[in-house]
C-alpha positions as CSV (number, residue, x, y, z in Angstrom):
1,X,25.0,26.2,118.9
2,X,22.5,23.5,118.5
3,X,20.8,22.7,122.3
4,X,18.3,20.1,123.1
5,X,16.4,20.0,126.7
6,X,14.2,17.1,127.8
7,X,11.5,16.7,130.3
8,X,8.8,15.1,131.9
9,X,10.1,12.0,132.3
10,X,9.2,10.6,135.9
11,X,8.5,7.0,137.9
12,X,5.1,5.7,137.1
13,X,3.0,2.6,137.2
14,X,2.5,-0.1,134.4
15,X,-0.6,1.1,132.4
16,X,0.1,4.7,133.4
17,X,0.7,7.2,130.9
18,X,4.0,10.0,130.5
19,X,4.1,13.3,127.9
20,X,7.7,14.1,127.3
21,X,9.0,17.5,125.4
22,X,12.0,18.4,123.8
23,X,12.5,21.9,123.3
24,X,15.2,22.7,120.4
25,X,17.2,26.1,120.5
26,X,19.9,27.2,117.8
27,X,18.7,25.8,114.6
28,X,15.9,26.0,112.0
29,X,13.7,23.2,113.9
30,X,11.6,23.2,111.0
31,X,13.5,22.0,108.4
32,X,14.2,18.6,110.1
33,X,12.5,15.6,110.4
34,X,12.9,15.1,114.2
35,X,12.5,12.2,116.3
36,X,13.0,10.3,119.8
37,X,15.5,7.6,120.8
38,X,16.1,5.9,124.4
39,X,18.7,3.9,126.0
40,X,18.1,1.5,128.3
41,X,21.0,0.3,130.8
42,X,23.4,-2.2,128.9
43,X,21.3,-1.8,125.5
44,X,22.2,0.6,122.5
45,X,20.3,3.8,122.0
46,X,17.3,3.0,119.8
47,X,14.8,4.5,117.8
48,X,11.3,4.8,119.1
49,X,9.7,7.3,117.0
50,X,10.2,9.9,114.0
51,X,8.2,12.8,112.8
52,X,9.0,14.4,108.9
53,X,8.9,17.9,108.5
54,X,5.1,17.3,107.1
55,X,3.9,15.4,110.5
56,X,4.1,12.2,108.7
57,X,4.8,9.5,111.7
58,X,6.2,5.9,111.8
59,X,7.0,4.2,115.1
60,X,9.3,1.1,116.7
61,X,7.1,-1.9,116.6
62,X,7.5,-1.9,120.5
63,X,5.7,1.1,120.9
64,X,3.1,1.2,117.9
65,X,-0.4,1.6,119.0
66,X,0.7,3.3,122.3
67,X,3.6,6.2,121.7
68,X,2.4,9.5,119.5
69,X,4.9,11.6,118.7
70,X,4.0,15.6,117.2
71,X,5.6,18.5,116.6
72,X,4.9,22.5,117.3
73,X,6.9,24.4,115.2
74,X,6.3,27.5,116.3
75,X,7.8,26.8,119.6
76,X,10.7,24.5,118.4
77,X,9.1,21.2,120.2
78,X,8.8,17.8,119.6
79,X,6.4,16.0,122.0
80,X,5.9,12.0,122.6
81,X,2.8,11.1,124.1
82,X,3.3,7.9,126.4
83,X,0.1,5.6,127.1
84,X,-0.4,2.1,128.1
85,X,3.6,2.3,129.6
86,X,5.4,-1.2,130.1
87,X,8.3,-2.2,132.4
88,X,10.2,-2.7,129.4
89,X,9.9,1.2,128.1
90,X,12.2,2.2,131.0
91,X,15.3,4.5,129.5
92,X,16.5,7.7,129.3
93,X,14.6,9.4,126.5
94,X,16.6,11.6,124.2
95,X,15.2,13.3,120.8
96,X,17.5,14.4,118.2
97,X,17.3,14.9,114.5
98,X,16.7,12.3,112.9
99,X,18.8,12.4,109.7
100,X,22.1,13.1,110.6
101,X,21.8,13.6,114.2
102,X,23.5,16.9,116.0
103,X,26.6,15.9,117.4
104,X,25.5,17.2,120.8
105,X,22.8,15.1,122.6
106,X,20.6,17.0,125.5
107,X,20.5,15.1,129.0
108,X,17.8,13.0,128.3
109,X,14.6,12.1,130.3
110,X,14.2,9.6,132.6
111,X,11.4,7.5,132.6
112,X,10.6,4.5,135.1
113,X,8.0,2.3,134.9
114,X,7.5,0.1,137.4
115,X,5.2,-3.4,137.6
């Protein structure tokens, strides 16, 4: 059984800067391009970032310039590096495959940013 488990999410101050991880258990991590998605109250989940299985990137506009995203594959992780935060990048941060996504979502990450 697939299992996905976020962190280090946490409140922080506009400009301020967040590393979140998602550690993947139960599959062959490395044979999927993986990626991060976040949900805002009222909005729809959204893509913010995806990673191929070569570490070839691409990015939401919103967050081009100031989101990295990586992978380790040797410990089943998918990272996104959070700089130069906004107001408007507060959600719950999820990451999931990113073609064809496992049915089961992890919890999520909170992140707050506040003005």
């Amino acid at each position: 059984q697939v299992q996905l488990v976020e962190s280090g999410g946490g409140l922080v101050q506009a400009g301020g800067s967040l590393r979140l991880s998602c550690a993947a258990s139960g599959t062959t991590f490395s044979n999927y391009a993986m990626a991060w998605y976040r949900q805002a109250p009222g909005n729809e989940r959204e893509l913010v970032a995806r990673i191929s299985t070569a570490g070839s990137t691409d990015y939401a506009s919103s967050v081009k310039g100031r989101f990295t995203i990586s992978r380790d594959n040797a410990k089943n992780t998918v990272y996104l590096q959070m700089n130069s935060l906004k107001p408007e990048d507060t959600a719950v941060y999820y990451c999931n495959r990113f073609y064809n996504p496992f049915r089961s979502w992890g919890q999520g990450t909170q992140v707050t940013v506040s003005s």
